[in-house]
C-alpha positions as CSV (number, residue, x, y, z in Angstrom):
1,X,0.0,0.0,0.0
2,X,3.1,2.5,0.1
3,X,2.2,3.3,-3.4
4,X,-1.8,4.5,-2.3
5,X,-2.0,8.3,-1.9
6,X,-6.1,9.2,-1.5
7,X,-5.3,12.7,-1.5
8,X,-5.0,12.2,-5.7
9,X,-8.2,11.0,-6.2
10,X,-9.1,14.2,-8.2
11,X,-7.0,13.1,-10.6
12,X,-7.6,9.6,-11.0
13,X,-11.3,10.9,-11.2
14,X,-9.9,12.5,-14.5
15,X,-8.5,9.5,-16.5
16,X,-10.0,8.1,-19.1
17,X,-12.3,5.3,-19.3
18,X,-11.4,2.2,-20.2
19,X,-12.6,-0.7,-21.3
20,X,-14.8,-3.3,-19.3
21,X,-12.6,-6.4,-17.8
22,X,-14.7,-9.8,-18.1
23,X,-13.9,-12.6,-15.8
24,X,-15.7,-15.6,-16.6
25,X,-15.8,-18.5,-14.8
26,X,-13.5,-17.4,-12.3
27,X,-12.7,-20.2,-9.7
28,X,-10.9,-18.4,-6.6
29,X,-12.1,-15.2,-4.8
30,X,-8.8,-14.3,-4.2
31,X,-7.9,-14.0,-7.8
32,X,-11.1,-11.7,-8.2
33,X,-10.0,-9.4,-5.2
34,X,-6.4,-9.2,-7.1
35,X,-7.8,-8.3,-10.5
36,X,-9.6,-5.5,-8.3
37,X,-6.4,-4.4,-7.3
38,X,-4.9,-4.7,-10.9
39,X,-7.2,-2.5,-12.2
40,X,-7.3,-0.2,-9.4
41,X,-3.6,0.5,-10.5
42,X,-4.2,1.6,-13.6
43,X,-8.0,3.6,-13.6
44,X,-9.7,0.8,-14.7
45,X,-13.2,1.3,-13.4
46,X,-16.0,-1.5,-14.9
47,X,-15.4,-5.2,-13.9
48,X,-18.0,-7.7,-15.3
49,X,-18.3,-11.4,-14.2
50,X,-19.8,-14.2,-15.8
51,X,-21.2,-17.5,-13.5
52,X,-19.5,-16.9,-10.4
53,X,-21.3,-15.9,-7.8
54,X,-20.7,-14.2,-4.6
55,X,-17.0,-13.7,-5.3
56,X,-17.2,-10.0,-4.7
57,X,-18.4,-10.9,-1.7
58,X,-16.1,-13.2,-0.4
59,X,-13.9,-12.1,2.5
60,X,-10.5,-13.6,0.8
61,X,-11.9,-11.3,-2.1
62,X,-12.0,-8.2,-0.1
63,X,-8.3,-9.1,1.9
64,X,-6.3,-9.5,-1.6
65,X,-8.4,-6.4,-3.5
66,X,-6.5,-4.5,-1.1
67,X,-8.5,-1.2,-0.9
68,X,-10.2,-1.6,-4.1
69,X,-13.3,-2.6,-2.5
70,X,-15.1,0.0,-4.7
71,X,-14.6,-2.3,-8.2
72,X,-15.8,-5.3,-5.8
73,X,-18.8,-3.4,-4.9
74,X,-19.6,-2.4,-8.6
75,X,-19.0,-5.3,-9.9
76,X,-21.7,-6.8,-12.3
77,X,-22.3,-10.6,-12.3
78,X,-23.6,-12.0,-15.4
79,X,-25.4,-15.3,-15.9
80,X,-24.0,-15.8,-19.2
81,X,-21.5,-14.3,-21.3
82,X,-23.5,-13.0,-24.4
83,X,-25.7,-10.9,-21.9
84,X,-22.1,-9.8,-20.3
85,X,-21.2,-8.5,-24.3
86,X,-24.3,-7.0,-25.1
87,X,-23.7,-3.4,-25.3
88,X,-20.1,-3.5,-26.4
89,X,-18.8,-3.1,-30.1
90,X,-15.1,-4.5,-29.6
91,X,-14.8,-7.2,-27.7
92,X,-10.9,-8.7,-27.0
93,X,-10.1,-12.3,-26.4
94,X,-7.2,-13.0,-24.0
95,X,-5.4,-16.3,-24.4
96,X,-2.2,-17.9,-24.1
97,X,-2.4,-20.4,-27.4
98,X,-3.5,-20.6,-30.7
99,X,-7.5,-21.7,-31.1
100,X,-7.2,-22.8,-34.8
101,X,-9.9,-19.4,-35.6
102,X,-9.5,-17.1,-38.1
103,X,-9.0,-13.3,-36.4
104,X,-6.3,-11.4,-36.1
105,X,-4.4,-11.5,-33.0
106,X,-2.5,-8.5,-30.9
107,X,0.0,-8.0,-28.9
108,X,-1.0,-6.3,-25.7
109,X,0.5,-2.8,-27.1
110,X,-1.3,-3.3,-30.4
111,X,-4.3,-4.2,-28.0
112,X,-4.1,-1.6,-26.3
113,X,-3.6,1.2,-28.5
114,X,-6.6,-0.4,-30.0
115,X,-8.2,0.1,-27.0
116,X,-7.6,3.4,-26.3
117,X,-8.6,4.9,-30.1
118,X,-12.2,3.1,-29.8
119,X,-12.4,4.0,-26.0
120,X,-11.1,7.1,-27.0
121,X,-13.4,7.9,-30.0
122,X,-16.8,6.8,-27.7
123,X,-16.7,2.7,-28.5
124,X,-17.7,0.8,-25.8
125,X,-15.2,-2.2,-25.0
126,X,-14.3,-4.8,-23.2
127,X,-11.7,-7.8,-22.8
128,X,-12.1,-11.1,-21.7
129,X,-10.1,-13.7,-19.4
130,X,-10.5,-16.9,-19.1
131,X,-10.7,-19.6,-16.4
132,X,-7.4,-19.9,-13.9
133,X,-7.5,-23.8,-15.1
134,X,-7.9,-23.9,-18.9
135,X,-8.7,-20.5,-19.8
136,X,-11.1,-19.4,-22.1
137,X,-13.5,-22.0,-24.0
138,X,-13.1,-21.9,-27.9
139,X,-17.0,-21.2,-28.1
140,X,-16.4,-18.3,-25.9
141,X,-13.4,-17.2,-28.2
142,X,-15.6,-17.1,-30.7
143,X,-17.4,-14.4,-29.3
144,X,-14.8,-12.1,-29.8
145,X,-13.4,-9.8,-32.9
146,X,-10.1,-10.6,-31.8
147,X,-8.1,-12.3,-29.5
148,X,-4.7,-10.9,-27.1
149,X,-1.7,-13.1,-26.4
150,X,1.1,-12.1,-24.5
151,X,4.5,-12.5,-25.4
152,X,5.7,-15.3,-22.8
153,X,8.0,-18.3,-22.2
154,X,6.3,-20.5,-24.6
155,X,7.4,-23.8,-22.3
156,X,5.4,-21.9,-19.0
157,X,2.6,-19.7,-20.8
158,X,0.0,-19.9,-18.6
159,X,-0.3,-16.5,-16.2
160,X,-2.2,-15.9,-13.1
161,X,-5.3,-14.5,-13.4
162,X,-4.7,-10.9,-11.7
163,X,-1.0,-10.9,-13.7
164,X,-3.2,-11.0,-17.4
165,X,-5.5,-8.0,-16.3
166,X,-2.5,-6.1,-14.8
167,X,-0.5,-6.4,-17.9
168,X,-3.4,-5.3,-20.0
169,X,-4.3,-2.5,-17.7
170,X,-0.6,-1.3,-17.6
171,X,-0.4,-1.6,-22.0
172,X,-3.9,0.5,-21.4
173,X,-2.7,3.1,-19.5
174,X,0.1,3.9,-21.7
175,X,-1.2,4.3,-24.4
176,X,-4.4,6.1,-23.2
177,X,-2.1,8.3,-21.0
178,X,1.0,8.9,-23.0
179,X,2.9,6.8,-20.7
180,X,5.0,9.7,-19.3
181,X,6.5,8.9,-15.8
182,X,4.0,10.0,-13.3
183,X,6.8,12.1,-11.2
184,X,10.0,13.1,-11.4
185,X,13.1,13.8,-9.3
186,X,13.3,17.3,-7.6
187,X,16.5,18.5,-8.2
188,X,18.1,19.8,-4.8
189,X,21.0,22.4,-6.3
190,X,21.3,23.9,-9.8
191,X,23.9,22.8,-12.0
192,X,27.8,24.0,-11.1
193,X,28.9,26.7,-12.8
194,X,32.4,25.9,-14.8
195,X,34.1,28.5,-13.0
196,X,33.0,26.2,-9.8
197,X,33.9,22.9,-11.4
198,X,37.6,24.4,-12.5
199,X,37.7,25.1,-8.9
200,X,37.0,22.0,-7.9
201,X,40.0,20.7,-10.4
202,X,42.8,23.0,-9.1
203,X,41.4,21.5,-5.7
204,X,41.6,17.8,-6.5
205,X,44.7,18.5,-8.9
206,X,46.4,20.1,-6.4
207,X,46.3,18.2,-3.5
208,X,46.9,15.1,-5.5
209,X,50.5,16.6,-6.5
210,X,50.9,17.1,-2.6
211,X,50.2,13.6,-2.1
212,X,52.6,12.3,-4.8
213,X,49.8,10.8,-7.1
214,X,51.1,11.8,-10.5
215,X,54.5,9.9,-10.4
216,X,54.8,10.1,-13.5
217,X,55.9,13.2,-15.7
218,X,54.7,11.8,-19.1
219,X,51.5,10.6,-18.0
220,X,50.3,13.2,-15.6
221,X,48.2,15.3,-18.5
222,X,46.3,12.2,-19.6
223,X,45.6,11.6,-15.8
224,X,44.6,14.8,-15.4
225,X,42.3,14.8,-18.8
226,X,40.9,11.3,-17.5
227,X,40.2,12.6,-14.1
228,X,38.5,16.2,-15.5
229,X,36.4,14.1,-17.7
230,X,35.0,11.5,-15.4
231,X,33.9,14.6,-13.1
232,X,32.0,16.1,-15.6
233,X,30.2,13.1,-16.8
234,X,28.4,13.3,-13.5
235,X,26.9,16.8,-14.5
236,X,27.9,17.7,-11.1
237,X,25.5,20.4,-9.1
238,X,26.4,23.0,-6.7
239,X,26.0,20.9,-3.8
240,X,27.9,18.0,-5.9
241,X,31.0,20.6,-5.8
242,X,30.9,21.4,-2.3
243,X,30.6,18.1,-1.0
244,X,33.2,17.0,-3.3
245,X,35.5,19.8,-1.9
246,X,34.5,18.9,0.8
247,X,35.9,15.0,0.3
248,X,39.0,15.9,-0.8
249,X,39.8,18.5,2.5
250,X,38.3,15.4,4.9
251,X,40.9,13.1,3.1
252,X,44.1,15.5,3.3
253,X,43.5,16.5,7.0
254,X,43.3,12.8,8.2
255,X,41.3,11.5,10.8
256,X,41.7,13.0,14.4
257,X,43.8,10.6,16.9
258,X,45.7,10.9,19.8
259,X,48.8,12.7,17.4
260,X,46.2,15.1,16.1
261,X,45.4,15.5,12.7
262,X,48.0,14.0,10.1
263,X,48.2,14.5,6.4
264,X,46.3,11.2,4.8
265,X,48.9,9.9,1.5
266,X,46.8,8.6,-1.6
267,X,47.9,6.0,-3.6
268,X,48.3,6.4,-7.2
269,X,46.8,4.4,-10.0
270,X,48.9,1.6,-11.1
271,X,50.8,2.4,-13.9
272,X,51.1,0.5,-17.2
């Protein structure tokens, strides 16, 4: 639950719709309160079940939706699947092998950018899973104007129930979304100035000659190259400088002892 932050809900009340998951035949409550969950995580808002009854009421149901209580409550159960299709005008079929039917078959981007242009352009959709044992039936295949497979260890392709749905919710998202990252990084300091980072080399350069580092004449300038380019690949910030400046004052003062504080001698790279 680290991830839940209730104070956001304005803008989950913003996202898209999506498209309608349909469980049918699910055989474990617990696999109905973890689809919950699944498409909590990614806005998905209308869960559908066909000829399981009393799932969503299930207590082991309710532990594993984790907070998403709200799709178990709004949950519709469905006697049979045609009734469950009705009012939608793309229907998905989610399975893990080939049914020997002629439709064209997606990839859960392709799916999902599907998704997302008839969601998007006022379709109503849905997609189907199947049973945890054996999946969907071929009859129920049938049903559908295409069918989703994911791209799996063909030798172990069977997925959990929950997993499918979170997979197909996360495809969903970014492609009705954008997929941007949903945050990013503050940054603490601005960037150093160069004036700042040739400070920081005269620093380092300097105390390293104290110390004896460049031992050899012919190779200190491509140390000294090496060692100003590795610092700037970090794209050091203010704070990077000082603390850095900081680093290299700690090391040459030594460590405080009974003899007081005594100069700390680096050792050199080994030399070819």
């Amino acid at each position: 639950m680290a991830g839940t932050d209730h104070t956001k809900s304005a803008l989950a009340a913003a996202l898209p719709s999506g498209p309608a998951i349909i469980l049918v035949a699910p055989q474990l409550a617990q696999n109905v309160g973890s689809v919950a969950r699944a498409m909590a995580n990614f806005g998905l808002a209308e869960l559908r079940i066909v000829d399981a009854p009393g799932t969503t009421d299930d207590p082991s149901a309710r532990a594993f939706a984790a907070g998403a209580d709200y799709l178990l409550d709004a949950a519709v159960h469905f006697e049979r699947l045609e009734d469950a299709l009705a009012d939608l005008d793309l229907v998905i079929a989610t399975t893990a092998r080939e049914r020997g039917q002629a439709k064209p078959v997606d990839t859960p981007p392709e799916a999902a950018a599907r998704l997302a242009a008839h969601v998007g352009g006022g379709g109503r959709a849905g997609v189907m899973f199947g049973r945890e044992r054996n999946g969907l039936e071929n009859e129920e295949v049938a049903l559908a104007a295409r069918v989703m497979t994911f791209p799996v260890n063909p030798a172990y392709a069977s997925l959990n129930l929950s997993q499918a749905v979170l997979l197909v919710g996360y495809e969903w998202f970014k492609a009705a979304t954008g997929g941007a990252a949903p945050f990013e990084m503050p940054t603490r300091s601005p960037p150093g100035s160069h004036a700042e980072l040739v400070a920081l080399f005269a620093h380092i350069e300097g105390e390293l000659r104290e110390a004896g580092f460049f031992r050899s004449p012919s190779k200190t300038a491509s140390m000294v190259i090496n060692l100003r380019n590795m610092i700037q690949r970090m794209e050091p910030t203010k704070q990077d400088l000082q603390t850095l400046h900081g680093v290299v004052s700690a090391l040459v003062e030594g460590r405080p002892g009974p003899e007081g504080r005594k100069r700390t001698v680096l050792k050199p790279l080994a030399e070819d």
